[in-house]
C-alpha positions, -999 to +999 in steps of 0.1 A: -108+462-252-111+443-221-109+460-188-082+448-163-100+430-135-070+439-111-071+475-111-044+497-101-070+509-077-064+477-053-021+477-063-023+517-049-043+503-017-019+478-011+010+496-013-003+519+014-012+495+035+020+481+035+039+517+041+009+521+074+021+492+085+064+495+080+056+530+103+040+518+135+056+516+166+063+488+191+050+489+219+063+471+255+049+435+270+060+420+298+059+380+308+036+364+338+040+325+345+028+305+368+012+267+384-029+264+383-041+232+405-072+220+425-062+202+453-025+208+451-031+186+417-022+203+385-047+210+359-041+209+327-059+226+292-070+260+315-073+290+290-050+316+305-054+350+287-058+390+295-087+403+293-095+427+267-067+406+248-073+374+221-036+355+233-046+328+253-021+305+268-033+267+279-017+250+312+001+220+304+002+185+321+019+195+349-004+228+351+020+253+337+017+285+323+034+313+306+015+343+290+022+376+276+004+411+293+007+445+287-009+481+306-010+488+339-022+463+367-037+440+340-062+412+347-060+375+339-087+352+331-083+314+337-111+294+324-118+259+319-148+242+315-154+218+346-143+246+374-151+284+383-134+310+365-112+331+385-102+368+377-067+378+394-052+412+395-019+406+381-002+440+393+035+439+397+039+402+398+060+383+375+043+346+388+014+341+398-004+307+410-038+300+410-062+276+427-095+264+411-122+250+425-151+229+413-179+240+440-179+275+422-180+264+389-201+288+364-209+289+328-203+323+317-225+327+285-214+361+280-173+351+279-174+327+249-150+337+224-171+334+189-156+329+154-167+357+133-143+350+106-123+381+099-125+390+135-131+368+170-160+388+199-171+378+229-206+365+230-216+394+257-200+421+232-218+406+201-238+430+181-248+403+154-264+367+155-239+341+156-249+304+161-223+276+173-220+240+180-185+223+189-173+191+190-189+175+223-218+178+203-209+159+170-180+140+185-181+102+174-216+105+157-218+079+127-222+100+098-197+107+064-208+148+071-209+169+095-235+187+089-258+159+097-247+158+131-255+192+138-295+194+118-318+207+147-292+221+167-294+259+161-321+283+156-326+293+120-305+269+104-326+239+084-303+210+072-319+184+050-300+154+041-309+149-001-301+111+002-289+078+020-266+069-005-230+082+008-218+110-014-246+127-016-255+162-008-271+187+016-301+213+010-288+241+035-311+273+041-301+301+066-332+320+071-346+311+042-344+314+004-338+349-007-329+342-047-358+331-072-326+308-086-331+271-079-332+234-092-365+232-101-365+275-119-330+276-131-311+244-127-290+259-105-296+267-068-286+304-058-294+299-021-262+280-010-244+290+023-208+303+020-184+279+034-154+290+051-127+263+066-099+278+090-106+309+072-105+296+038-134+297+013-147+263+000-160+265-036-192+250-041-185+227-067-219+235-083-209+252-115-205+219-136-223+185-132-214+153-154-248+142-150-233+107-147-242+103-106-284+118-111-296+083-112-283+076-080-275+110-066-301+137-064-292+165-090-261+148-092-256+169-059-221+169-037-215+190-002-184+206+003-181+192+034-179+156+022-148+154+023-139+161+065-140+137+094-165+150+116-143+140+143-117+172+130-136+198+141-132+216+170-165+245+163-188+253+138-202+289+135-228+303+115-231+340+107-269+346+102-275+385+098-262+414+079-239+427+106-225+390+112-222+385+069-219+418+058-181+413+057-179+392+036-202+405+014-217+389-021-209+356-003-221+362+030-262+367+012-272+334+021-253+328+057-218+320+061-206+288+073-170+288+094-154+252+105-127+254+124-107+220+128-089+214+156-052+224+164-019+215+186-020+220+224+012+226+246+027+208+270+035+169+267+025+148+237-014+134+237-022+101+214-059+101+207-073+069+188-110+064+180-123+038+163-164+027+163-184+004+139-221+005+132-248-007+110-277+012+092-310+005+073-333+017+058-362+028+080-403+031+076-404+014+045-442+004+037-458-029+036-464-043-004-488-063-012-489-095-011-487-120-042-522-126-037-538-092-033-513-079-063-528-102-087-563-095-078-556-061-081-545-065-116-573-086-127-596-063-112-580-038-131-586-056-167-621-061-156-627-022-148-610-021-187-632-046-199-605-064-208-611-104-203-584-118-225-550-107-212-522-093-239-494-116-244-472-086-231-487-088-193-463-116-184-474-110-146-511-121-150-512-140-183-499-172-171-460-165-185-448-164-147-460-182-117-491-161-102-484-183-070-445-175-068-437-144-043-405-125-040-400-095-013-382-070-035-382-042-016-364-061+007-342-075-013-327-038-030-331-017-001-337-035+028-304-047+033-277-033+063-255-011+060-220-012+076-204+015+088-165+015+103-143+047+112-105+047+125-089+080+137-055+079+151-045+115+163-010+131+176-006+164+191+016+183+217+041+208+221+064+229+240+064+264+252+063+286+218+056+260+191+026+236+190+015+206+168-015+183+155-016+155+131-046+130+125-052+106+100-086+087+095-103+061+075-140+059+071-156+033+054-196+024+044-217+004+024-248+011+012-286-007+019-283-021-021-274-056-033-242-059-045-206-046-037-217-009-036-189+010-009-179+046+000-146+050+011-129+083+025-095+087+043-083+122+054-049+132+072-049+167+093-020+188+097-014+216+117+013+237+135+018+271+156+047+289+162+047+321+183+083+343+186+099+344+220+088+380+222+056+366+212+053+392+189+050+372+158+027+339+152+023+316+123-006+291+121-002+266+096-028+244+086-035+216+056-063+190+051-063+160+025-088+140+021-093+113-009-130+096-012-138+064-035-175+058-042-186+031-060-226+029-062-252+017-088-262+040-119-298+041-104-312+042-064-320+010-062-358+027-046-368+032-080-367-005-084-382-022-063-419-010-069-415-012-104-414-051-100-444-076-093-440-095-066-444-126-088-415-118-114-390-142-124-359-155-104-328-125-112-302-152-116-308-185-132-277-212-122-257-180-108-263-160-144-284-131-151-323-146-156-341-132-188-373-154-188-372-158-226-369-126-231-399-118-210-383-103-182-360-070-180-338-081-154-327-049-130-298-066-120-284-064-159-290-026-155-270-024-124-240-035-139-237+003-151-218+009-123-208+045-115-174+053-098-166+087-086-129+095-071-121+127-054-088+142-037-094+173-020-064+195-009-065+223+015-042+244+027-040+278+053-006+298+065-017+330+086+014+352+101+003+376+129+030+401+140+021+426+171+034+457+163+025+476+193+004+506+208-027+481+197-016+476+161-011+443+143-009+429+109-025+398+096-017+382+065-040+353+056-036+327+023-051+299+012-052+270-011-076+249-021-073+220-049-105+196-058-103+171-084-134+146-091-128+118-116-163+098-125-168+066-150-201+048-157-198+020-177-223+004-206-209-030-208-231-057-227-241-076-201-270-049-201-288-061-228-309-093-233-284-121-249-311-131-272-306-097-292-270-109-294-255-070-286-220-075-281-190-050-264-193-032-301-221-014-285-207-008-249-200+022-238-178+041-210-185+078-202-159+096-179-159+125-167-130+152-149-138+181-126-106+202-115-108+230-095-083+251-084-089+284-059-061+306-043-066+336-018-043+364+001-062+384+023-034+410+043-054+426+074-043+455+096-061+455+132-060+482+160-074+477+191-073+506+217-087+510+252-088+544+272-110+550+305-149+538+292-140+533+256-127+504+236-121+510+200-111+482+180-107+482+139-098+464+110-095+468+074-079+447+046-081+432+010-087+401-003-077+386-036-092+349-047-088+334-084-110+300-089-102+281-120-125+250-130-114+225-157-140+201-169-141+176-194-164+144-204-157+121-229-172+088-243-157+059-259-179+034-275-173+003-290-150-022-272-128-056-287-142-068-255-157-062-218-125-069-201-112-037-218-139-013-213-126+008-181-097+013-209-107+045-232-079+039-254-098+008-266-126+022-280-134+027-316-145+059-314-143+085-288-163+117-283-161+146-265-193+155-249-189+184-233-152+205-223-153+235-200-131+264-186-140+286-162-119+312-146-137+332-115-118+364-102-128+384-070-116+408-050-123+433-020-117+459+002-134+453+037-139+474+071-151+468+104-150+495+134-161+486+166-167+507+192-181+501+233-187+524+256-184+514+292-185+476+290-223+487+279-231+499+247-218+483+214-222+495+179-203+481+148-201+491+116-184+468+087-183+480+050-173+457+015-169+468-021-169+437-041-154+429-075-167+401-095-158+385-128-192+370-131-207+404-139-206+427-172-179+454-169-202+476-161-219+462-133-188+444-119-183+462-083-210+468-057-207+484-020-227+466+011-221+471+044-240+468+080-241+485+111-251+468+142-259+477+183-261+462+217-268+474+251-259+452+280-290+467+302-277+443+328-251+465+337-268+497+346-270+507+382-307+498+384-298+459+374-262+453+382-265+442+420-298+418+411-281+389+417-308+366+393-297+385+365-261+375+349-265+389+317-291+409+299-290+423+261-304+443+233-291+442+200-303+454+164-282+458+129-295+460+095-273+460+061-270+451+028-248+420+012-251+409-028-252+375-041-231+366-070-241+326-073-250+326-112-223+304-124-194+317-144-196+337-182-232+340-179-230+374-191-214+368-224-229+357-258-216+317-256-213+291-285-211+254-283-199+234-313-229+211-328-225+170-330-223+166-362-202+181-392-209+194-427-181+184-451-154+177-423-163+212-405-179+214-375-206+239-367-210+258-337-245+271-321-254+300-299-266+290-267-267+325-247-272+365-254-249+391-246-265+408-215-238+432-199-259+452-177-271+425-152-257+427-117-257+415-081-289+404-065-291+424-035-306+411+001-312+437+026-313+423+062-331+435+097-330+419+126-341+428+165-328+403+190-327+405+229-308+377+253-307+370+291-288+352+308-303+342+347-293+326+379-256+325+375-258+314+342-287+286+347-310+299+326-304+312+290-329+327+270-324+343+232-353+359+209-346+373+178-370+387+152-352+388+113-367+406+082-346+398+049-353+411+015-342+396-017-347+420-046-327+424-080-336+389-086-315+374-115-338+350-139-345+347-174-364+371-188-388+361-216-378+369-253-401+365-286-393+337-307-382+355-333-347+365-315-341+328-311-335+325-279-365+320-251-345+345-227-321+363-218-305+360-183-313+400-164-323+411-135-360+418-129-376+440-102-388+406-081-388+408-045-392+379-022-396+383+017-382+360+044-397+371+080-394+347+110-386+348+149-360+324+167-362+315+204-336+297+222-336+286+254-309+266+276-311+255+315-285+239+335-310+220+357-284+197+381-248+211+385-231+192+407-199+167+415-217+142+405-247+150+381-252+172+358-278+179+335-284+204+308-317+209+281-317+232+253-346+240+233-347+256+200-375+269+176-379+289+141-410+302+126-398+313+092-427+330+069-416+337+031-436+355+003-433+367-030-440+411-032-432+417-066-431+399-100-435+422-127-462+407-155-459+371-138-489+358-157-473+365-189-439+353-178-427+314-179-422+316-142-464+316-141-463+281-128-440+283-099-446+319-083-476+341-071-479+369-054-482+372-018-476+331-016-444+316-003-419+312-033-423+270-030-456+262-042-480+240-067-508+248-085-534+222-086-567+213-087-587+206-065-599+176-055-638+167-049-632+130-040-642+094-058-676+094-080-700+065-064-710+052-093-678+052-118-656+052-090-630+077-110-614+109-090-636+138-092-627+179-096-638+212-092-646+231-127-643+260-116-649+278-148-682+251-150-674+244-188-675+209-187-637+201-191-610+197-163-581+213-176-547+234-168-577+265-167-592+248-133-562+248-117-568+274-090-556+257-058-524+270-047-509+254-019-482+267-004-451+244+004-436+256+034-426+251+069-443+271+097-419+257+123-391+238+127-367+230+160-345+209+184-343+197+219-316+187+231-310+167+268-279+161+278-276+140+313-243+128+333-238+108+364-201+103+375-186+086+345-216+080+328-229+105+301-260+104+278-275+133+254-306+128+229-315+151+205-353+155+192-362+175+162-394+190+152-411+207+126-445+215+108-445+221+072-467+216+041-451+194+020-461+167-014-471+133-001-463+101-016-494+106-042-478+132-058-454+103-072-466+072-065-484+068-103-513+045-116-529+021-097-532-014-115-504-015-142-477-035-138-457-032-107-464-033-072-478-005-045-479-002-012-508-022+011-523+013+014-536+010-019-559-019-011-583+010+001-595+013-036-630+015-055-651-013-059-692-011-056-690-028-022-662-003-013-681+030-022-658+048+002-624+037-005-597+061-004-585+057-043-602+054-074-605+018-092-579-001-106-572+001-144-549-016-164-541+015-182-564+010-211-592+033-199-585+067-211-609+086-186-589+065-155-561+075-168-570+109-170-584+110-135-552+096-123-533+122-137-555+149-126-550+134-086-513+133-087-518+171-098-543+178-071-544+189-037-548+156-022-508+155-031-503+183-004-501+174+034-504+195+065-476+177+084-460+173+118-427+153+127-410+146+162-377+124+155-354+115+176-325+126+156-297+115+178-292+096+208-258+089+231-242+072+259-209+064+267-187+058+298-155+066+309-132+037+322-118+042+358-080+041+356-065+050+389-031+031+381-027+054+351-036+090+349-025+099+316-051+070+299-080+079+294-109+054+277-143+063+268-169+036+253-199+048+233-228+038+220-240+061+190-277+066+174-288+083+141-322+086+130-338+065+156-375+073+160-399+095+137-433+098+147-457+119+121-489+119+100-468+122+071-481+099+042-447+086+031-412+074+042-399+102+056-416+141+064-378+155+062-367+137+026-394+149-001-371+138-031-390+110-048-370+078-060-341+078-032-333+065-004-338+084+029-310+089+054-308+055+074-314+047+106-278+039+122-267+025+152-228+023+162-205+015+190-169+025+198-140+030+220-116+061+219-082+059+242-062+093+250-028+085+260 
């Protein structure tokens, strides 16, 4: 009998929260309005709000105000970013004006308001580690996600884009890997980020791949992010530790990511309309040899063979094609530009209780390949605020659709280009597809495989607040999300030579359909409570979120004709290739208490017991929670009155959060139904074991951290020390062959370590009317290693783990250099019996960075402004040997491969050429690409970013406002690396281009 997933546990909880709430009392607030200027000029957008209190109010155009208060003698904070905060005693008044001035201006570090998801803190009162860009840094920046705007820009955080191609996806690591579960172990990656968008979280879309998009695509890979204009966002906060995650508990193991997009302001309606165009390419590529030094490669490489009369098969050097005739291919299928376009036209205003924002955009981009290859996206933004006239109760009602069209080529297009000799045929012959007689496999008749993907993407967020006094309010937070991915690849016979006379009875169309639908209600009861020295504020609340995923792929084959195949009705026969459903259920109580003591000392405490559906019922629910502590040392009595110190802190926390990123039913004994049939029946296999006792990997988190803020808030400086532990590690544990199965998904007693410190450091260096100039500084050194692995050298995971190494690594041997007299790669025997085999491969070598960060220089004079950002790192990673292949068979290589054996070349940097008939070059070849001369020390300085843009004078019109901009991505990289790119380490696909792109945006 199944157990009930929503227990009468949770129905009893709600209930009673429901009666707490219906008995609360109401308590009294009272109304304060009021005129901020400068000059006797009004200013509008200042943040007016009490402090202690999360209401803020904004001045409109005309520098108006009207804000709630409550208590005795309360204060009021007005804030805005290009003038000095002032702090006015509000006492009995009812209106109260205020002047601001720009010759006092500060930039109180300690009185940002972060997003913590379930709960907002000031940055001063922040027990936990909490990292945040918004939007002046990743405003107008050409790129399809955000996430690429904002790589290098916060400490422990490495972004690396997987491709060039538009669509593709994003490897994101928050302090590292703590789960043994990725691509290359289990064909799924366990490390993922949670993301969370205006409090709604964004499945990951990686349960189910078509595998149509992995020629083009790596691992067939999306981001949930794709689908957002960069331009929408307002702030992006990630929640790093245990006490920042814990919350949100088997979600939060691998870092939280929360976007918030931006919302209505009051006061008079504001027109905002953006629109830039740019071009990219595709940068560093190497030089190929030439015609000439190709063809003397490859008869140098018969010679070595002792080959003298070429096979009738090696078109390239047997006198079948033109040894004279030269064709740049690599700059024909990648080196071509890319254009890049985006229009946003934005509305928002208001009056005094009700605000509104609406945006639409269009993005648009090719690609660097030949041929009508384009990415389009268009998004529309919707959102609305309504507060009571007692502004008691608030409603925040937000919605984001977003449709994307990608049309790219069934394989990267820098797979091709090397596999060709620069003396092959012509692709098109009198504008049709060129076969050579049949000698030539044109790549252009593979490329009309084209893969189409078309997503819409649907989400939606109501929150209702209502105040119900004496510190007490009730949230009530839903969400929607809807995702729905519709991909086609067609077979048409235009593949296939014409002289094997293949018609459209052998062409083929494969679709495929991903639909996923998620839903959550999270109701929330706060307190807040201040009395003398203390401030208390709590939380607690339940959450309830039901995924469901509906997959399907099919493939017709056999067409009357091409014109027909995008038409599956038309096929002859039609198959199902794969048909999914998958529900995911998961629910939670969660608590957070806060306590401060004195404006001083901090310590929070947030608990979470999870429910899962992806566990056995036995092992469904799990407990983590996290306690965390800060002491603002700045305000004791021997540092308050030292005027060079604005803001010193200590904070610590440790706690524990689960990880529940294992896919769906992977604890049930599953069948699929064989291809074939046995007298009209078909068969179904077993594909996995029952295994009901597996359960959550667990992470345990530390972290020590202390921050100062000096000089008035000139000088920040953050250092933070982290210690995670991964342990309960879900893999496949090895079974004998005789149960039929080679494992059985558990949990063993692995435990991988993730150490590393963080330094930040940012400096105002110029504040004044007219220049200002800012530089922030950034660095990681992460450190990972594998403690436990029980019986690893009799486990199947031998190859990829060792103890005491970082958990990315490659055996290999090692390499002894080039023999001088047969001019093959040599190796070290180790166990001196003669033969180099898997036994002599005792090298390990650790693929891993040992520091990565940003600088970032921001610089403005009057109405000119200009930021750069550089990024950094050092890491071990595979060089370009590792995948570049033989030397000498058909197919071009790089000019770097000219440094090869030859008896007057006794030093050369690779071995001879061969032809590929030399078993013992062969060999050796295979042998280097699995050596350590495949593994490079490396260190990379690119400029990542770089910005200028000026804002029009307009003295006859102060409501328009024009700012031009000149935008640039990927500009510079200068490293040692031997390859295209030290960042991109994915073999066969094109690296993120370089991108250059200019615009205008008008407020009106």
């Amino acid at each position: 009998m199944k157990k009930n997933f929503c227990s009468l546990g949770y129905l009893q909880l709600a209930f009673g929260f429901t009666l707490l709430v219906s008995c609360t009392a109401i308590g009294q607030m009272r109304e304060i309005s009021g005129t901020v200027t400068e000059n006797n000029l009004p200013v509008k957008g200042v943040s007016v709000f009490q402090q202690g209190s999360d209401t803020v109010a904004l001045t409109n155009a005309s520098g108006k105000y009207i804000v709630q208060v409550s208590g005795e003698n309360p204060v009021l904070i007005f804030r805005h970013p290009d003038y000095g905060e002032r702090r006015v005693s509000v006492k009995e008044k009812s209106i109260l004006n205020v002047s601001l001035s720009l010759t006092d201006k500060t930039t109180s570090v300690g009185e940002v308001v972060l997003n913590a998801g379930y709960y907002k803190v000031k940055e001063r009162e922040s027990t936990g580690s909490i990292a945040r860009v918004t939007a002046k840094d990743i405003k107008n920046q050409p790129v399809n996600n955000v996430l690429s705007a904002i790589a290098g820009r916060m400490a422990g955080v490495d972004i690396v884009q997987n491709t060039g191609t538009p669509g593709g996806g994003f490897d994101v690591r928050i302090r590292g890997r703590n789960s043994l579960r990725t691509y290359q172990t289990t064909g799924l990656d366990g490390n993922s980020p949670l993301y969370v968008i205006d409090g709604v979280p964004v499945p990951s879309l990686h349960e189910y791949k078509s595998g149509l998009s992995d020629g083009v695509i790596p691992y067939g890979d999306t981001n949930p992010l794709n689908f957002m204009n960069p331009d929408d966002i307002v702030s992006i906060e990630v929640l790093k530790d245990a006490d920042a995650t814990s919350i949100y508990g088997s979600r939060g193991a691998n870092g939280v990511i929360l976007v918030t997009t931006k919302k209505g302001s009051k006061g008079k309606t504001t027109a905002k309309l953006t629109s830039s165009w740019g071009i990219g390419q595709f940068a560093n590529l190497p030089k190929m040899m030439s015609t000439e030094e190709y063809i003397n490669m490859r008869r140098l490489a018969f010679s070595n063979d002792g080959i003298s009369d070429y096979p009738s098969y090696e078109y390239d050097i047997n006198g079948t094609w033109d040894s004279s005739r030269s064709t740049n291919w690599q700059k024909y299928f990648v080196g071509n530009r890319a254009e890049y376009s985006n229009v946003q036209l934005g509305v928002s205003g208001g009056g005094e209780h009700t605000s509104f924002s609406l945006a639409g955009s269009h993005h648009e981009e090719t690609t660097v390949f030949p041929g009508n290859y384009r990415y389009k996206k268009n998004g529309f933004n919707a959102s609305m605020e309504h507060t009571s006239t007692d502004r008691k109760f608030k409603l925040t009602f937000t919605a984001y659709y977003a449709t994307q069209n990608n049309v790219l080529p069934p394989r990267d297009f820098n797979q091709v280009y090397a596999s060709l000799s620069p003396n092959a045929p012509d692709l098109y012959n009198n504008g049709v597809l060129n076969w050579e007689n049949s000698t030539f496999h044109n790549p252009r008749a593979a490329a009309t495989r084209t893969y189409i993907s078309k997503n819409e993407n649907l989400s939606a967020n109501v929150v209702l607040n209502y105040k119900l006094g004496s510190g007490l309010s009730i949230n009530l937070n839903t969400g929607y999300v809807n995702n729905e991915t519709k991909e086609q690849q067609i077979y048409p016979k235009t593949y296939y030579d014409p002289a094997y006379h293949i018609g459209s009875e052998r062409s083929v169309l494969r679709k495929a359909s991903m639909l996923n639908k998620s839903w959550m209600v999270e109701p929330q009861l706060n307190y807040e409570k201040k009395q003398g020295v203390h401030h208390w504020t709590a939380l607690v609340g339940v959450s309830f979120q039901d995924q469901r995923s509906e997959n399907l792929t099919l493939m017709g084959r056999g067409f009357p004709s091409d014109e027909l195949i995008y038409n599956l009705s038309s096929a002859a026969s039609v198959t199902t290739e794969n048909a999914y459903q998958f529900t995911y259920r998961y629910q939670a109580v969660y608590a957070r208490l806060n306590y401060g003591l004195k404006d001083r000392y901090f310590i929070n405490l947030s608990g979470r017991r999870d429910g899962s559906s992806r566990f056995g019922p036995d092992r469904r629910f799990a407990n983590f929670g996290a306690v965390g502590m800060a002491w603002l040392f700045s305000k004791e009595n021997f540092l308050k009155d030292r005027s060079w110190l604005t803001l010193g802190k200590l904070r610590a926390s440790y706690g524990v959060t689960g990880n529940d990123q294992i896919g769906d039913y992977q604890f049930f004994d599953t069948y699929s139904s064989t291809s074939g049939s046995y007298n009209g029946y078909t068969g179904m296999l077993p594909n996995r074991l029952y295994s009901k006792d597996f359960g959550w990997e667990v992470t345990r988190k530390l972290e020590a951290a202390m921050e100062w803020s000096l000089f008035k808030d000139r000088l920040f400086l953050s250092a933070a020390w982290y210690r995670n532990t991964g342990s309960n590690q879900l893999l496949g544990i090895t079974l004998p062959a005789t149960t039929g199965f080679a494992s059985v998904l558990g949990n063993m007693d692995a435990t991988v370590l993730n150490t590393g410190t963080e330094v930040v450091v940012q400096t105002s260096i110029l504040d004044t009317k007219n220049w200002k100039w800012s530089v922030g500084f950034n660095i990681t050194f992460p450190k990972d290693r594998l403690l436990s692995f029980p019986d690893l050298e009799n486990s199947s995971y031998k190859n990829y783990f060792e103890i005491g190494k970082s958990t990315s690594l490659r055996k290999l041997y090692h390499y002894n250099g080039i023999d001088p007299v047969t001019g093959l790669y040599t190796f070290e025997d180790f166990n001196s019996d003669g033969v180099i085999n898997s036994d002599d491969r005792q090298i390990t070598k650790e693929l891993r960075q040992y520091w990565y960060g940003g600088i970032q220089n921001t610089l403005q004079y009057k109405n000119w402004a200009f930021s750069m950002l550089l990024r950094l790192s050092r890491q071990n990673i595979s060089n370009i040997y590792a995948s570049e292949g033989y030397m000498g068979l058909m197919g071009n290589k790089s000019r770097a491969y000219l440094d090869y054996w030859t008896p007057e070349n006794p030093g050369a940097q690779f071995q001879k050429p061969s032809a590929g008939y030399d078993n013992e070059a062969l060999t050796a070849n295979s042998l280097f690409m699995e050596s350590d001369a495949t593994v490079s020390d490396t260190f990379t300085l690119r400029l990542k970013n770089i910005s200028l843009s000026y804002t029009v004078p307009n003295d006859s019109n102060k409501r328009l406002s024009t700012i031009l901009f000149l935008q640039g991505q990927n500009m510079l990289t200068l490293s040692n690396y031997k390859g295209i790119n030290p960042e991109f380490n994915l073999a066969g696909y094109v690296s993120p281009l370089r991108v250059i792109s200019f615009g205008i945006s008008m407020t009106y």
